[in-house]
C-alpha positions in Angstrom: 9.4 -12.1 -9.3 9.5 -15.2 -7.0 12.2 -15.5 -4.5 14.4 -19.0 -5.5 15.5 -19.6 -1.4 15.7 -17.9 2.0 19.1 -17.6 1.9 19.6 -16.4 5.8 17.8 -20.1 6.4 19.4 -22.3 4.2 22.4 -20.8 5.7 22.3 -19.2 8.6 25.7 -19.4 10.2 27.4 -17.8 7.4 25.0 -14.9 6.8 25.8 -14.3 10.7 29.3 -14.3 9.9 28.3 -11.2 6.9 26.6 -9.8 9.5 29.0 -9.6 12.3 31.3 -8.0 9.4 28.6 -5.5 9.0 28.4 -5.2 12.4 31.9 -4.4 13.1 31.9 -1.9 9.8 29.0 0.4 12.0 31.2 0.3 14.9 34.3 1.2 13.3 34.0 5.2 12.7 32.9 5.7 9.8 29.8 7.8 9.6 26.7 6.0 9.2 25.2 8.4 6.9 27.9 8.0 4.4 28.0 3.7 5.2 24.3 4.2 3.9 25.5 6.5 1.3 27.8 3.4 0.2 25.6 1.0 0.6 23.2 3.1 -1.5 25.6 3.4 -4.6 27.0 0.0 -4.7 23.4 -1.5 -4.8 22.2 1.5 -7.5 25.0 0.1 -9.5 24.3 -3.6 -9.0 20.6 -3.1 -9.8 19.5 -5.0 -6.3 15.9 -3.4 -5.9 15.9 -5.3 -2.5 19.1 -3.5 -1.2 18.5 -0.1 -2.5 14.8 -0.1 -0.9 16.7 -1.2 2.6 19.6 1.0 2.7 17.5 4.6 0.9 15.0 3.8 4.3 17.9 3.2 6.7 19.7 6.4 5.1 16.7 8.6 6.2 16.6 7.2 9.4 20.1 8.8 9.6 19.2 11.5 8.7 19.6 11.8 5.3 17.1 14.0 2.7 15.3 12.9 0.1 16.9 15.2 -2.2 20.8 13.6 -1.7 19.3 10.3 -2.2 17.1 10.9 -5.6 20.9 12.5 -6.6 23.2 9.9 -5.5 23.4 8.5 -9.5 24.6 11.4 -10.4 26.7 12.7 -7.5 29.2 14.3 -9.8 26.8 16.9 -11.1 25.7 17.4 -8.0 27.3 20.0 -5.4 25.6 18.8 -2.2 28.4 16.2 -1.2 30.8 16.6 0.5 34.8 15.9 -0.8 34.7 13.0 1.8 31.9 11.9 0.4 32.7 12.4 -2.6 35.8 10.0 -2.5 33.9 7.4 -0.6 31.3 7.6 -3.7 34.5 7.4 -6.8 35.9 4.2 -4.4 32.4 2.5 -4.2 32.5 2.6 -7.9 35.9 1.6 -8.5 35.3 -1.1 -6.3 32.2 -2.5 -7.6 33.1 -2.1 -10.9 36.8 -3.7 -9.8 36.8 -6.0 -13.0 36.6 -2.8 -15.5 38.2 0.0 -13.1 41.1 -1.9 -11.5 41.2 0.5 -8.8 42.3 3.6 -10.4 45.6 5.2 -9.0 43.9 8.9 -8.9 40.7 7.3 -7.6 42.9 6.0 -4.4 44.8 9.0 -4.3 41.7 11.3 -3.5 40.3 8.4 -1.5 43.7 8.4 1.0 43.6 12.5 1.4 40.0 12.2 3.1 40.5 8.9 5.1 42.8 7.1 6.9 44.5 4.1 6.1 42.2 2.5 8.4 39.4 4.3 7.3 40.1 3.5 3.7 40.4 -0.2 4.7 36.9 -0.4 6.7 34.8 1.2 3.4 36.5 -1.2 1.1 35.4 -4.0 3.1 31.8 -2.5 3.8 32.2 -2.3 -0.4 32.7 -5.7 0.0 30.2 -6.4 2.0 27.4 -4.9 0.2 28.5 -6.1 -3.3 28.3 -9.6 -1.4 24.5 -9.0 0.1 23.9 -7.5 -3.9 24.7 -11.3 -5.2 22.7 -13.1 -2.9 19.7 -10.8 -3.1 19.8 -10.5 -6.7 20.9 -14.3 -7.5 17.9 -15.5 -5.2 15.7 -12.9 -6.2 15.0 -11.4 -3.1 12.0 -9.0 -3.5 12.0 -5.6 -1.7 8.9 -5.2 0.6 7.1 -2.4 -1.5 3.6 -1.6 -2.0 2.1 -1.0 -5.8 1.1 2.3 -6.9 -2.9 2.8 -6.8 -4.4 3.0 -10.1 -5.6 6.0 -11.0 -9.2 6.6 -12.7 -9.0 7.5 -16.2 
């Protein structure tokens, strides 16, 4: 896959702009293991290879194991998240998925009994944000930095 344009050149000011949003979404409280979490999900669901190979490696740098991160598809089956996370995981998909969900009443409801109303307002926009970064990336094919598996002999 070749990249279409360098979309933090061609315009630079207004990726700043997503940025500082970021920015401000790292500041504000919420845990960074569960922003990464978040991050993680959203992109999963959006298919941006680019994102999900940023946000697995800045997870782990948080602290985060392997084993949560090869689960996060199918947090539901799995037993090692927490209820907080677990709402912050049911949002990201209601949220992404906005156009088919509508943003569930019982979705909210289990959301607003782990965070506050200014909690619940910070991960919608860092939803927000990432589903934003998802478009560009993916629309301008933006190609994860990855190395190609060595072939094996036969």
């Amino acid at each position: 896959m070749k990249p279409r344009i360098n979309f933090y050149q061609a315009a630079p000011e207004t990726i700043k702009a997503l940025a500082a949003v970021e920015m401000q979404i790292q500041s504000s409280g919420l845990e960074l293991s569960l922003i990464e979490l978040v991050r993680t999900r959203a992109s999963q669901i959006n298919g941006c290879a680019f994102c999900i190979n940023m946000h697995t490696q800045d997870a782990r740098k948080h602290g985060e194991t392997e084993q949560r991160l090869y689960l996060l598809d199918a947090w539901r089956e799995a037993p090692i998240y927490t209820d907080r996370e677990r709402a912050a995981l049911a949002w990201t998909e209601a949220v992404t998925l906005i156009t088919e969900t509508h943003a569930p009443d019982d979705i909210y409801q289990e959301l607003r009994k782990q965070f506050s109303e200014a909690e619940a307002t910070n991960l919608t926009i860092l939803i927000g944000t990432i589903n934003a970064w998802n478009r560009l990336s993916i629309a301008f094919r933006a190609v994860p930095p990855a190395k190609a598996k060595p072939a094996t002999a036969a």
